[in-house]
N, C-alpha and C positions, 0 to 999 in steps of 0.2 A: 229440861225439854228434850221431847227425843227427837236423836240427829237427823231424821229422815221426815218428820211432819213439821211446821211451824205456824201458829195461828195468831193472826193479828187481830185484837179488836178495834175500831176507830167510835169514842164517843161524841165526835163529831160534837164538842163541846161551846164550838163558838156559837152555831145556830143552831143546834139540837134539834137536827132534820133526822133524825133516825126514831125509829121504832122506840117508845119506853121497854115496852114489854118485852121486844128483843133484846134490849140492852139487860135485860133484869135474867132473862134465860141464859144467855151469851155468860155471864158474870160466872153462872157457875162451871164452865168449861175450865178444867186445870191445865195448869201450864200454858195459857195465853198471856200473850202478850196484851196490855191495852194501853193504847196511846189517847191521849184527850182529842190532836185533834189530826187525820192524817194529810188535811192540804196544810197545816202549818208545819208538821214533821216532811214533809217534801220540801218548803220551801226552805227549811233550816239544814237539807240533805242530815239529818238525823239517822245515825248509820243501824239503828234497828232496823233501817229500810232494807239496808242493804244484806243481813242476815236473814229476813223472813224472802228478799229474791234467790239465795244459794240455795233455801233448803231444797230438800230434793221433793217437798210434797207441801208447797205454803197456801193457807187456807183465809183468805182475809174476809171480814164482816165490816164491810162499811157501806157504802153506796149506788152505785149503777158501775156496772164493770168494764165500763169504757173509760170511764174517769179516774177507776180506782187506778186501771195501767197505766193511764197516762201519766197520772202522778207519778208512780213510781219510774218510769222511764224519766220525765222530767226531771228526778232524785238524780238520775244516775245508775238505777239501779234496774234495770226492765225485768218483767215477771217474765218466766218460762211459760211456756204453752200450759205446761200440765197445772200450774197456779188456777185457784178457784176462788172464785169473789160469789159471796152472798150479798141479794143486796136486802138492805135493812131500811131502806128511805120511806118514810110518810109522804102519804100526797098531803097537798094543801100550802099554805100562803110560806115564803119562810119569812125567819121570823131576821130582824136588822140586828146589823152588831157593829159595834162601834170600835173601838179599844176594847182590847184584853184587860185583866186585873194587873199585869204589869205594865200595861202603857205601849204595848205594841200594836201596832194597826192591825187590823180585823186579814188573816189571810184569803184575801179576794185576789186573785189574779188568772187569768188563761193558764189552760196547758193545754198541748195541741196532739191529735190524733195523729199520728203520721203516717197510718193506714189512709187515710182519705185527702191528705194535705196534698195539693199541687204544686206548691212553692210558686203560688200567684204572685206573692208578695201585697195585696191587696190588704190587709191587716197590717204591716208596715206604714204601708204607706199612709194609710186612714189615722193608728193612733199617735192621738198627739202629745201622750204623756210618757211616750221614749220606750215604752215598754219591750219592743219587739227589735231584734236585730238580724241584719243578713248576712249569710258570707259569701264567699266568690261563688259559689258553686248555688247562690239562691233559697239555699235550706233557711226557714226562719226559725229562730228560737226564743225564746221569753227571757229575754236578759236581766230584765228590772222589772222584776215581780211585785215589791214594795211600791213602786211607781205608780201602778194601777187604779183606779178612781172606785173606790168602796162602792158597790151594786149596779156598777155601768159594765154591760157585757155587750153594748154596742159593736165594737169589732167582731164578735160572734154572729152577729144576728145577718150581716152582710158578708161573713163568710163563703164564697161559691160552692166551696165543696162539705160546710157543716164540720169543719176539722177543728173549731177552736168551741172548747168545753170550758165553761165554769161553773166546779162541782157544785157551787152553792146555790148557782140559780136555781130560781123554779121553773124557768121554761126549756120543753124539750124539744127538739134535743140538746138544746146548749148544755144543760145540765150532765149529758152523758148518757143517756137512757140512748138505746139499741133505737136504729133509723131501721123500721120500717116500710118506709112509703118514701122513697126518694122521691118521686114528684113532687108533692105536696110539701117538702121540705126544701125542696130547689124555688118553687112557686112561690113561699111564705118568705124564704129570702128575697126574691124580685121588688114583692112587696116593700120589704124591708130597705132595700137598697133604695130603690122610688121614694124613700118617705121618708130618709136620713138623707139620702144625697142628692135626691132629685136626678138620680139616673147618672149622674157625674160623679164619681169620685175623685180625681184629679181637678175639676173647676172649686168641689168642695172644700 
């Protein structure tokens, strides 16, 4: 692989949210890297992450490019500016996953945008399967990712500021897909909050 480009493919194998036909074009690029799946190589901090973040020109093909960074900041590993994500995502339903073929839970879990995060602590405090932790200085991080309830992105939806992504969803933006229209995504939260917490989070 040459030292200055490096190219990740994600075949995003647990739910097969990505494009056939770009996976089939993708395939014939030499000297990529392909990983089956890149939210479970983030959660395993799988250090190809952290090789395609050095290089000096890394080229990733997987999903909406707020998720794909996130991930990789999550690893441990944050992409440079000059890093480029293609994204290769289908619309339409996704598809459920259960267990892997080894027995491992489906990698469902948050990763957080920390371009938009306020450190409300609001996603703390809401989930109740431990997932989220804080430290003195208020920054949350996703501590117990295994923890997280397979296709409930509920802490997302009541988000304030739209900072907590999961790649797998289908709804955007939780999914990662570029926020648009902040109104309408601050508005569909209110919603959201109204209708999970009945306006209370703390009574809830």
């Amino acid at each position: 692989m040459s030292a200055n480009r490096s190219i990740l493919i994600c075949q995003c194998a647990e739910r097969n949210l990505l494009e056939p036909a770009d996976l089939e074009k993708l395939a014939g690029l030499e000297q990529a890297i392909v990983i089956p799946d890149l939210c479970r190589a983030a959660q395993e901090r799988d250090p190809v992450l952290a090789e395609i973040a050095q290089s000096d020109h890394a080229e990733i093909h997987a999903c909406h490019a707020r998720a794909v960074r996130s991930l990789f900041a999550y690893s441990g590993n944050p992409l440079p500016s000059s890093a480029t994500v293609q994204n290769h995502r289908r619309s339409g339903s996704v598809p459920p996953a259960e267990a892997t073929p080894e027995g491992k839970p489906p990698a469902w879990y948050p990763v957080i945008d920390f371009d938009r995060c306020s450190r409300c602590g609001q996603c703390f405090e809401f989930c109740l399967f431990g997932v989220y932790e804080k430290d003195a200085d208020g920054r949350i991080r996703v501590a117990n990712p295994t923890s997280c309830k397979n296709n409930c992105p509920a802490c997302a939806r009541i988000c304030p500021e739209a900072a907590i992504i999961f790649p797998k969803s289908a709804e955007t933006p939780i999914n990662g897909a570029e926020i648009d229209d902040e109104a309408a995504v601050r508005a569909n939260i209110k919603i959201n909050v109204d209708e999970i917490l009945g306006g209370d989070l703390y009574a809830a």
